[in-house]
Backbone bond lengths (Angstrom), bond angles and torsions (degrees), N, CA, C in turn:
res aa  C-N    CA-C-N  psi(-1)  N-CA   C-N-CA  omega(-1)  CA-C   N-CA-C  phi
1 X - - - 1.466 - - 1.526 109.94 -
2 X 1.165 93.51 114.73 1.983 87.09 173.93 1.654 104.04 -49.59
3 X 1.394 90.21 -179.92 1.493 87.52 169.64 2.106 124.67 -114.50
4 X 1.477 109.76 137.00 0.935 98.81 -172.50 1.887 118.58 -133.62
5 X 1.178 86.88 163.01 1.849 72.51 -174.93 1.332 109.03 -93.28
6 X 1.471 127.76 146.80 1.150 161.55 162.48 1.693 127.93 -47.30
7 X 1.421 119.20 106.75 1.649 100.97 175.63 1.911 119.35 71.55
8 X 1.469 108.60 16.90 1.266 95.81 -172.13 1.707 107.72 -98.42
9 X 1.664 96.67 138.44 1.415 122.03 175.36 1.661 113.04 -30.81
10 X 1.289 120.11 121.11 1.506 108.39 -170.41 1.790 95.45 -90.65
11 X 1.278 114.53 -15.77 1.416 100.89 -167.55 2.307 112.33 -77.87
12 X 1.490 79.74 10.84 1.816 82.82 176.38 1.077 102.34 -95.48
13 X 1.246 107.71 -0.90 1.906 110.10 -174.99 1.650 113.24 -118.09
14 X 1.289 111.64 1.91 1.515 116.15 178.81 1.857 117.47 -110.32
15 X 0.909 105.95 146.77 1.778 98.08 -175.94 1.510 92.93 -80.58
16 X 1.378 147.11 -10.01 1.130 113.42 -172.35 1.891 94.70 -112.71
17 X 1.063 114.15 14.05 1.555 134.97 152.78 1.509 96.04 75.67
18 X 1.478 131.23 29.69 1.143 124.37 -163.89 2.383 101.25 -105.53
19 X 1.071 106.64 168.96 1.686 110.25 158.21 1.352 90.78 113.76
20 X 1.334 101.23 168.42 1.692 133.76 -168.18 2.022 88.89 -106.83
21 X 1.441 80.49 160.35 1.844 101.52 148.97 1.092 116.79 -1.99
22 X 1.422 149.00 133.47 1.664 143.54 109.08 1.151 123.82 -54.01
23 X 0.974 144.20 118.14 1.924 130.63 151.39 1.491 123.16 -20.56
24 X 1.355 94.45 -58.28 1.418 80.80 -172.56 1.979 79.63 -150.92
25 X 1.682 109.27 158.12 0.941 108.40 175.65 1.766 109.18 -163.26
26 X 1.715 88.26 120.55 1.256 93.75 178.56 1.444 151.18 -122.53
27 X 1.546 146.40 143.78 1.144 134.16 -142.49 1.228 98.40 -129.41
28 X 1.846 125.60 101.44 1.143 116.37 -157.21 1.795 99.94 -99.73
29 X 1.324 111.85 159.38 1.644 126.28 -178.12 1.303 106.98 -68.80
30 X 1.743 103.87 -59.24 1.885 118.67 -171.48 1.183 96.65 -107.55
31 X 1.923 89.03 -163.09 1.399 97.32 -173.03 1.602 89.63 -101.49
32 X 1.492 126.53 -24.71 1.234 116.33 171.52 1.864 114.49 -62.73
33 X 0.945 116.17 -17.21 1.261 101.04 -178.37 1.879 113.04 -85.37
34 X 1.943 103.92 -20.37 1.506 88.46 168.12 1.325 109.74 -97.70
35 X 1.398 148.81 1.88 1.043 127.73 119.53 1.771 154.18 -26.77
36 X 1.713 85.19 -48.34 1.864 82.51 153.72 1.435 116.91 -67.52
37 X 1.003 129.61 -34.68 1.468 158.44 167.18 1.528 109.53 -21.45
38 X 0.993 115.02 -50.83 1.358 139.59 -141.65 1.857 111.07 -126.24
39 X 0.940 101.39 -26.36 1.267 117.84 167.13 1.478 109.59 -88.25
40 X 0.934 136.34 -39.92 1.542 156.06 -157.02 1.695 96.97 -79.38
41 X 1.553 95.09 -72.61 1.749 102.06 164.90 1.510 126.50 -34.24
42 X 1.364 110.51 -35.13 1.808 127.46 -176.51 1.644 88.79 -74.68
43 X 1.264 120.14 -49.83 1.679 107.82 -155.08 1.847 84.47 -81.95
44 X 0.723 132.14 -45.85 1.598 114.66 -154.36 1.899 102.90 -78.73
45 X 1.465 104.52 -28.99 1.533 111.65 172.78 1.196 104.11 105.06
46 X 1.710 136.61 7.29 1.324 135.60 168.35 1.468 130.39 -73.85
47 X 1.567 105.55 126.89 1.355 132.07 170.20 1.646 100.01 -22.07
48 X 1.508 114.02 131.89 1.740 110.02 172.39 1.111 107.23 -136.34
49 X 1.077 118.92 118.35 1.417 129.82 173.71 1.667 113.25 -111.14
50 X 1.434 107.62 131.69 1.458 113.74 -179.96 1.435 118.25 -119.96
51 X 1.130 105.57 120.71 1.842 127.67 -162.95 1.560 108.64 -142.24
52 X 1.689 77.10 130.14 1.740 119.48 -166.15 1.735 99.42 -86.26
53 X 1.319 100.59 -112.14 1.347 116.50 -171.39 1.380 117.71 -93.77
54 X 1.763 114.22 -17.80 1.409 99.07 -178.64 1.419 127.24 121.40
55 X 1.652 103.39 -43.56 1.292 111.62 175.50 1.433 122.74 -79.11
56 X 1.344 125.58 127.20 1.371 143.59 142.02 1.931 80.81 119.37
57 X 0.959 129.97 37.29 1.700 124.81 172.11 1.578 105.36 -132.66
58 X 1.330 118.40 134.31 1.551 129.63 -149.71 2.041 80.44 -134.67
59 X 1.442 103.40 120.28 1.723 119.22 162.04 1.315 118.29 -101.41
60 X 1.375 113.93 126.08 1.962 109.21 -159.72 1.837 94.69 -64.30
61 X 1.014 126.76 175.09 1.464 129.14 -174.90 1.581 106.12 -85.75
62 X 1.309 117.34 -22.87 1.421 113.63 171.85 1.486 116.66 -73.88
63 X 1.335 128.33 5.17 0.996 135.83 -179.69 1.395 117.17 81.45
64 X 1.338 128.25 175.35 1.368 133.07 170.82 1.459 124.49 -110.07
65 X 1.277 142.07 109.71 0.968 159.64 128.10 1.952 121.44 28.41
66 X 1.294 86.34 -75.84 1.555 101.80 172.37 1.814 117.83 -63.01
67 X 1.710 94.90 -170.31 1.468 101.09 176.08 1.713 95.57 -91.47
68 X 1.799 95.46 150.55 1.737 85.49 141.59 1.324 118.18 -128.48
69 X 1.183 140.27 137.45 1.908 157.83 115.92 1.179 101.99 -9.97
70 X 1.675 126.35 111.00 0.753 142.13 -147.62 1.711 106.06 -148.28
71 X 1.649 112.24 89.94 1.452 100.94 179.91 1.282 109.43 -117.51
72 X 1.304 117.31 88.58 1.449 152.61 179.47 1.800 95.92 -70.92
73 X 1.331 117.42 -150.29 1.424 136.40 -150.12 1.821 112.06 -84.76
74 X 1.793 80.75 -13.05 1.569 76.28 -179.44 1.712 106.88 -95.06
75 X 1.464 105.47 7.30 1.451 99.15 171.61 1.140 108.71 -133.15
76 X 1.301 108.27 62.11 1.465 132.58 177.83 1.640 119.08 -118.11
77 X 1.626 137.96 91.32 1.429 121.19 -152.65 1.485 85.45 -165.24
78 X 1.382 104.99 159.67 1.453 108.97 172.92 1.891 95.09 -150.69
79 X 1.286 123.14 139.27 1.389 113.54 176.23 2.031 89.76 -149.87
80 X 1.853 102.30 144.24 1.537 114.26 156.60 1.285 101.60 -45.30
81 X 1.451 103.79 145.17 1.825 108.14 138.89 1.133 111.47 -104.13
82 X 1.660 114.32 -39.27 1.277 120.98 -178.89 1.573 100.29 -152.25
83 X 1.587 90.40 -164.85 1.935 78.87 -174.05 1.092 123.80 -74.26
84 X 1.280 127.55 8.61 1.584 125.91 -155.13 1.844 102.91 -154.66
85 X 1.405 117.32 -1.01 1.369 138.07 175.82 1.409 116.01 -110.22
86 X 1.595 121.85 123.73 1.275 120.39 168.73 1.309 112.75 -94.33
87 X 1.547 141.88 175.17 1.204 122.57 143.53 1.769 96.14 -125.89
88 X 1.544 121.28 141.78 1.262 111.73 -137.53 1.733 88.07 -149.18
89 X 1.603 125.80 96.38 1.245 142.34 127.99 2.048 102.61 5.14
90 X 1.822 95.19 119.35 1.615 103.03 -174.52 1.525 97.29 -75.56
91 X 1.359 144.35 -7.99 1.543 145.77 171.98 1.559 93.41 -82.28
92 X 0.684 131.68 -53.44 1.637 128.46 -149.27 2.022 103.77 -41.66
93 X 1.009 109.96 126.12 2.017 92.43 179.55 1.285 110.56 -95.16
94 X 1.232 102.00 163.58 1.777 109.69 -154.03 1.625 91.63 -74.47
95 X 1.567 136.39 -10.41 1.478 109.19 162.50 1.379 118.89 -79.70
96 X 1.553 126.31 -7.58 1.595 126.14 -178.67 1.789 86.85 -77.71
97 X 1.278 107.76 -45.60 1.679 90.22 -169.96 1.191 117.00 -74.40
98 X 1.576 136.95 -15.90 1.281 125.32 171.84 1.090 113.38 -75.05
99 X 1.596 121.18 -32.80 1.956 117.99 176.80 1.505 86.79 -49.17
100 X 1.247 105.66 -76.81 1.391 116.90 -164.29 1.911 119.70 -8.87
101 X 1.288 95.39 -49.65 1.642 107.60 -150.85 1.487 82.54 -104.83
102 X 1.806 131.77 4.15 0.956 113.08 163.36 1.654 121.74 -93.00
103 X 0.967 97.24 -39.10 1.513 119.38 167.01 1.298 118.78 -46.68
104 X 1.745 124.91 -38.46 0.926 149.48 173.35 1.717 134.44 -77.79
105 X 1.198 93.70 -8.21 1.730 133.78 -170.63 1.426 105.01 36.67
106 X 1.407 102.94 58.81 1.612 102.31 165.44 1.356 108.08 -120.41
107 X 1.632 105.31 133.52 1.675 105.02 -166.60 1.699 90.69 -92.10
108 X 1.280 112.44 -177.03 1.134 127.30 174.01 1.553 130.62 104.14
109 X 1.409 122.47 17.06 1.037 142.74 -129.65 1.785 104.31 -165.50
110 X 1.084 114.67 3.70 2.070 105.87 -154.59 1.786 95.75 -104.79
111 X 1.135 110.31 -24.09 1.298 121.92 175.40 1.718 107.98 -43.62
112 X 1.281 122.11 -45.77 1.257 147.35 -144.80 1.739 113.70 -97.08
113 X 1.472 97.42 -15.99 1.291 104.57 -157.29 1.833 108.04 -80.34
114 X 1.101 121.14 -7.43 1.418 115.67 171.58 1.732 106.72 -124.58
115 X 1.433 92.70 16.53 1.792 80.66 164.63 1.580 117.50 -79.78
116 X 1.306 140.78 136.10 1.131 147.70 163.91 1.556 123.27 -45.41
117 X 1.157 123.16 142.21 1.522 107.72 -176.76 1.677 116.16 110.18
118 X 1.237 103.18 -173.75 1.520 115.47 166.32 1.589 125.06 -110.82
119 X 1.488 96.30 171.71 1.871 85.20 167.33 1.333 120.92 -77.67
120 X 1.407 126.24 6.51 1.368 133.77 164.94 1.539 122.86 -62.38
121 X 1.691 84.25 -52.63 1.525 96.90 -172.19 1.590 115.87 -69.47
122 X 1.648 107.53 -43.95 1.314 134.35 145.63 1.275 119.06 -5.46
123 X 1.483 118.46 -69.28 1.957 136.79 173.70 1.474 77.20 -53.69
124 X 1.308 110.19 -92.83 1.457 105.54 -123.88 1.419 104.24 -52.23
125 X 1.454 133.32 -48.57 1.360 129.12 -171.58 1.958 111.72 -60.28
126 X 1.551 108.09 -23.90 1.008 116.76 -137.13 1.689 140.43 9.41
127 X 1.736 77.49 105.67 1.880 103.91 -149.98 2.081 76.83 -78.88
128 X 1.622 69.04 168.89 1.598 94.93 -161.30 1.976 90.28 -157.88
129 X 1.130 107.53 160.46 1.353 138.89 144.39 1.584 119.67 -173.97
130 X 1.498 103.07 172.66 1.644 101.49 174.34 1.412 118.86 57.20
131 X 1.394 136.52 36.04 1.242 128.13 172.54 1.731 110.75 100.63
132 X 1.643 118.50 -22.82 0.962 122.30 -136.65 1.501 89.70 -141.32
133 X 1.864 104.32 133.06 1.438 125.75 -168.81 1.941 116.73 -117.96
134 X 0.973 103.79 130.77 1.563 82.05 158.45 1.193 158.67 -30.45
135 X 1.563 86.75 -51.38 1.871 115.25 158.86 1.066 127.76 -45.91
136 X 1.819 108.30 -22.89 1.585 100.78 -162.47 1.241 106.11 -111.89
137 X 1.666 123.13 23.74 1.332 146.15 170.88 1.600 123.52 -118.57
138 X 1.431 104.86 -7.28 1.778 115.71 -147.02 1.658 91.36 -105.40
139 X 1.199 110.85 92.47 1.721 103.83 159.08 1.210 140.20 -67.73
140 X 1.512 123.85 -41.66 1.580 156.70 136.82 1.669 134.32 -133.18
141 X 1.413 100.22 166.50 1.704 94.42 177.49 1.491 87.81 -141.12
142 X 1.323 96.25 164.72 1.834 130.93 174.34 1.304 104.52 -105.48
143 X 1.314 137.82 137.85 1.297 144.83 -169.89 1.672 124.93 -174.00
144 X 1.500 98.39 125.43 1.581 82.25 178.06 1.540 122.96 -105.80
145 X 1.259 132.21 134.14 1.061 130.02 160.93 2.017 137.67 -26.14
146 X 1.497 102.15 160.94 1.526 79.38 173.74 1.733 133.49 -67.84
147 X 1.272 99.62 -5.80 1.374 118.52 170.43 1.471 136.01 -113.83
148 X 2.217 103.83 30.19 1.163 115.53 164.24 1.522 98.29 82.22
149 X 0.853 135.54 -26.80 1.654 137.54 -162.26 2.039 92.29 -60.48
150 X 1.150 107.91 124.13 1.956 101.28 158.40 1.217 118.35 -102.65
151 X 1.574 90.05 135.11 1.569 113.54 165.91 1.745 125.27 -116.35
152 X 1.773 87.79 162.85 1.971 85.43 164.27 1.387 117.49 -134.25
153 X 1.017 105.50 142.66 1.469 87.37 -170.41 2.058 98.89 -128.55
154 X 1.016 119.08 127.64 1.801 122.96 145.58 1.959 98.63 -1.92
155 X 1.366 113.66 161.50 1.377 114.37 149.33 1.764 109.79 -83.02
156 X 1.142 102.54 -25.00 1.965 108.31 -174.38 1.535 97.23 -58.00
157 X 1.166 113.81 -31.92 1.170 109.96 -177.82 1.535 137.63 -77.07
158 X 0.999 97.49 -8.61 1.585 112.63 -172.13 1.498 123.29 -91.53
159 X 1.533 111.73 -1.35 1.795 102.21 -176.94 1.017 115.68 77.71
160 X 1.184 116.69 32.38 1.782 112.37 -172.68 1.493 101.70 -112.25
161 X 1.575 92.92 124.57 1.682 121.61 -174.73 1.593 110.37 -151.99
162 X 1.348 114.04 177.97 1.647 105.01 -160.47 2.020 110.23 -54.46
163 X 1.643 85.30 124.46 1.314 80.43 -178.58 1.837 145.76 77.22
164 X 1.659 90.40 -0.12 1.056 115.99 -167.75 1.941 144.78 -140.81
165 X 1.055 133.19 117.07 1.542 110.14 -174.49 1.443 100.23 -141.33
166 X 1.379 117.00 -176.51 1.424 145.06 172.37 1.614 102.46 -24.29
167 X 1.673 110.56 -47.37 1.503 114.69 -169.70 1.478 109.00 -93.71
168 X 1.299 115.26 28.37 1.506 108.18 -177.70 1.883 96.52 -117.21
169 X 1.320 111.44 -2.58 1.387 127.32 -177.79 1.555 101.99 -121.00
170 X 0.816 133.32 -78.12 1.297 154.58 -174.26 1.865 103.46 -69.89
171 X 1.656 117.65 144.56 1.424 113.36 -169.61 1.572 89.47 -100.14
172 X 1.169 118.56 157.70 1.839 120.47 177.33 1.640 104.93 178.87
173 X 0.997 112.74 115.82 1.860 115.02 167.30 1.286 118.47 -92.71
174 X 1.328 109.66 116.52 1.262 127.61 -161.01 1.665 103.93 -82.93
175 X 1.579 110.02 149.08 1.466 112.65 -146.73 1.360 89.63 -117.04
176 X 1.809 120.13 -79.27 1.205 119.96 160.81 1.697 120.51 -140.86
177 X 0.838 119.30 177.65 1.439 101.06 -174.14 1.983 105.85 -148.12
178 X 1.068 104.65 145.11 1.681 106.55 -162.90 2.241 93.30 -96.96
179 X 1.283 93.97 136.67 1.163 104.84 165.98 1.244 125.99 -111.46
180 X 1.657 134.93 133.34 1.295 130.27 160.77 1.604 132.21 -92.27
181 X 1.026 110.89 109.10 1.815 123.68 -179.99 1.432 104.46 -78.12
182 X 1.470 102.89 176.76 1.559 121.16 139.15 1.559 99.64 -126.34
183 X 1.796 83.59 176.61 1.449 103.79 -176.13 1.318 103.99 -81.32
184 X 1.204 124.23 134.27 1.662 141.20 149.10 1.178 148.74 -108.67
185 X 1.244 142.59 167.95 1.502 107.54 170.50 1.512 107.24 -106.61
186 X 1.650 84.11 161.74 1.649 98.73 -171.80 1.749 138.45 -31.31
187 X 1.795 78.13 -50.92 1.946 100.79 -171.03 1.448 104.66 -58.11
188 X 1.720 99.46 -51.90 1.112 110.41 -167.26 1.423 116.64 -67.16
189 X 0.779 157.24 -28.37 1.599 164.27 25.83 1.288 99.27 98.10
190 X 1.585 119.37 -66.47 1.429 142.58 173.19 1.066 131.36 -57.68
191 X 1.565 119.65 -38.38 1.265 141.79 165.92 1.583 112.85 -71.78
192 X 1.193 98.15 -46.21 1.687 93.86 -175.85 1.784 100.25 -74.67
193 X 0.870 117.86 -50.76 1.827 110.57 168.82 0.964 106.70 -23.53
194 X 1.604 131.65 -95.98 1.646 160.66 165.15 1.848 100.26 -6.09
195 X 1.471 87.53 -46.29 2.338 85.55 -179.76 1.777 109.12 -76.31
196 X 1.282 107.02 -37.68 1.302 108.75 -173.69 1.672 89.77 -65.72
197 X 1.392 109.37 -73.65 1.793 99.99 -175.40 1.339 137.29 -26.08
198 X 1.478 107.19 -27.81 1.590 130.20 -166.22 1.315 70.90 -95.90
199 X 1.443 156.49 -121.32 1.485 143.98 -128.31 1.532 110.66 -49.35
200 X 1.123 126.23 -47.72 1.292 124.35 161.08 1.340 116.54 -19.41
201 X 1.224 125.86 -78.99 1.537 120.38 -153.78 2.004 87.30 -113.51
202 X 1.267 114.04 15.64 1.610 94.68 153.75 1.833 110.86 -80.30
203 X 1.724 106.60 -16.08 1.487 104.39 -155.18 1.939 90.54 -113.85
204 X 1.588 108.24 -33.78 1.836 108.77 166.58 1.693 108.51 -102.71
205 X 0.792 142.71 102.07 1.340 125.69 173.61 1.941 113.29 -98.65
């Protein structure tokens, strides 16, 4: 059994700081460890819930029952493949990846930059604003099944339509997933961030 902590407050783990207790809650290193993870949950028959950053997920105050999957800071990473390819950690939140790809002067990506969340949460819903989709950045993802098994799949592959993909039907914890940019320049890059942000929280604050 990996190891996990006991009874912890879900509202330290939610942006709107709300929920009871977890059972058990865990923050795995690898991908083999959420695989044991996950397998473990199947034999004992426990509820699994997998949580990113927090945003837009509400925990009743009596707490929850089940486990939760928990890809916090240690699944937080961004690395080149090439000049125009990220490969991009399912924790990482879509504002580490827009600095990122700003810094980096790859456009294609600015749409994203005041959505809440991660690029986990990101796939599966495939979040969008401003003209601009997940899909139309998503080359492949790594993912494991409910029975630990890893996969990769194409983005063509995934069912992704408004608001929606493969993991909004289907259960799968997303591992990492490779993005394709182009090159841009910086300012500009910068500026368009900064405008999207300014409509953002003129219309959510």
């Amino acid at each position: 059994m990996i190891n996990a902590k006991e009874n912890v407050p879900m509202k330290n783990h939610t942006t709107l700081k709300i929920g009871g207790p977890a059972r058990r809650f865990f923050e795995p290193e690898t991908i083999e460890d959420m695989a044991q993870i996950l397998q473990e949950s199947l034999e004992e028959e426990a509820p699994l819930f997998v949580l990113g950053n927090g945003s837009n997920v509400l925990f009743p105050d009596e707490g929850y029952e089940g486990w939760i999957l928990h890809l916090g800071p240690n699944w937080s990473g961004i690395e080149l493949v090439d000049a125009c390819r990220l490969r991009v950690k399912s924790g990482t939140t879509n504002q580490e990846l827009a600095r990122f790809t700003r810094l980096a002067g790859l456009a294609g990506y600015e749409f994203a930059s005041g959505i809440p969340g991660t690029v986990g949460g990101a796939i599966v819903m495939n979040a969008g604003a401003y003209d601009g989709e997940t899909v139309d950045v998503l080359e492949s993802v790594r993912w494991l099944d409910r029975r630990g098994n890893l996969h990769v799949a194409a983005g063509e592959e995934l069912d992704m339509g408004y608001r929606h993909s493969r993991f909004s039907d289907e259960f799968g914890v997303i591992v990492d997933a490779v993005y394709r940019l182009r090159p841009g320049d910086t300012r500009a890059i910068e500026q368009r961030i900064d405008e999207l942000t300014q409509k953002r929280w003129s219309k959510q604050p």
